[in-house]
C-alpha positions in Angstrom: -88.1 -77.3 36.5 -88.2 -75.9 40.2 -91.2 -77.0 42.6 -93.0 -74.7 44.8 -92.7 -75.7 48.5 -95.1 -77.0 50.1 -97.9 -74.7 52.1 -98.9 -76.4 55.6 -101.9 -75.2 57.1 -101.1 -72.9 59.8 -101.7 -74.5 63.3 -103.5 -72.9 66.5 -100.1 -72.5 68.0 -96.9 -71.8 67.3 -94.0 -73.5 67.1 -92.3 -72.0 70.0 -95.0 -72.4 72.0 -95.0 -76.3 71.2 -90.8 -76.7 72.4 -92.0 -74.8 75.7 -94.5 -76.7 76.2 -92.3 -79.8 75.7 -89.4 -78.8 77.7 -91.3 -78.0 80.6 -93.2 -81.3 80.2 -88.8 -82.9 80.3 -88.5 -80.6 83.1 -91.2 -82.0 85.6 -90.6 -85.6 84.8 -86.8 -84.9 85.3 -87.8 -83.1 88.7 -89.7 -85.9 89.9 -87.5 -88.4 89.2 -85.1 -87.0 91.2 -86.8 -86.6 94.2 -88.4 -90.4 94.4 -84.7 -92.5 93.1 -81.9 -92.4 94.8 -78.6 -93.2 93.3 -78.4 -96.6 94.5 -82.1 -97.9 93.7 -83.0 -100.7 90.7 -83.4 -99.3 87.1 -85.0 -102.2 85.4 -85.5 -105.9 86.4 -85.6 -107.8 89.6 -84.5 -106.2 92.6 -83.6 -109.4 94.2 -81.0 -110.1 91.3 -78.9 -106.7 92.2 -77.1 -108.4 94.8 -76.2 -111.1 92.6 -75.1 -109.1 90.4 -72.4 -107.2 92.9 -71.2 -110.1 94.1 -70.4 -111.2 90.1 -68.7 -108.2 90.0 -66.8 -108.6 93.2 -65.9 -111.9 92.5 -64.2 -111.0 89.0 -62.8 -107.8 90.5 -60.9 -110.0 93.1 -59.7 -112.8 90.7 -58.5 -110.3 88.7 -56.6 -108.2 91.3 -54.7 -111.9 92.4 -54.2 -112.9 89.0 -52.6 -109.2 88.8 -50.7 -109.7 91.4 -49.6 -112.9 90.6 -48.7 -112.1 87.2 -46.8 -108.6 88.1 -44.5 -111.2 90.9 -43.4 -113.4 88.2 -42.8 -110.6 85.5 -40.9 -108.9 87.6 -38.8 -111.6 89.0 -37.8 -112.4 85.1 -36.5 -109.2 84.3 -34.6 -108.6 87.4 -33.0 -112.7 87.0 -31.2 -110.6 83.8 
């Protein structure tokens, strides 16, 4: 038993004309975007918490460079004590 497929009712415009119209809808948000955010600026949330949130991540970047370096000192004095 094989159906038919389904007829939809031809629309005013085409499909093609639809994606253009969508991708050049993309194309100006996209443009002006870039023009008014610089690299650097807040996404989402409080801007006053984005220096907070560096200096989190500096603090954990430090603690683990000197626990690094700590750990590196004593693994290497073990294997040259053999």
């Amino acid at each position: 038993m094989h159906r038919k497929p389904t007829q939809y009712p031809h629309n005013s415009y085409s499909y093609d004309e639809e994606m253009d119209s969508l991708i050049s809808q993309a194309r100006s948000r996209s443009r002006s975007r870039s023009r008014t955010r610089s690299p650097f600026d807040v996404r989402g949330g409080n801007a006053n918490s984005t220096s907070q949130g560096r200096m989190k991540v500096g603090f954990y970047f430090a603690l683990w460079y000197a626990l690094n370096v700590i750990y590196n000192s004593k693994y290497k004095a073990i294997n040259t004590a053999h």
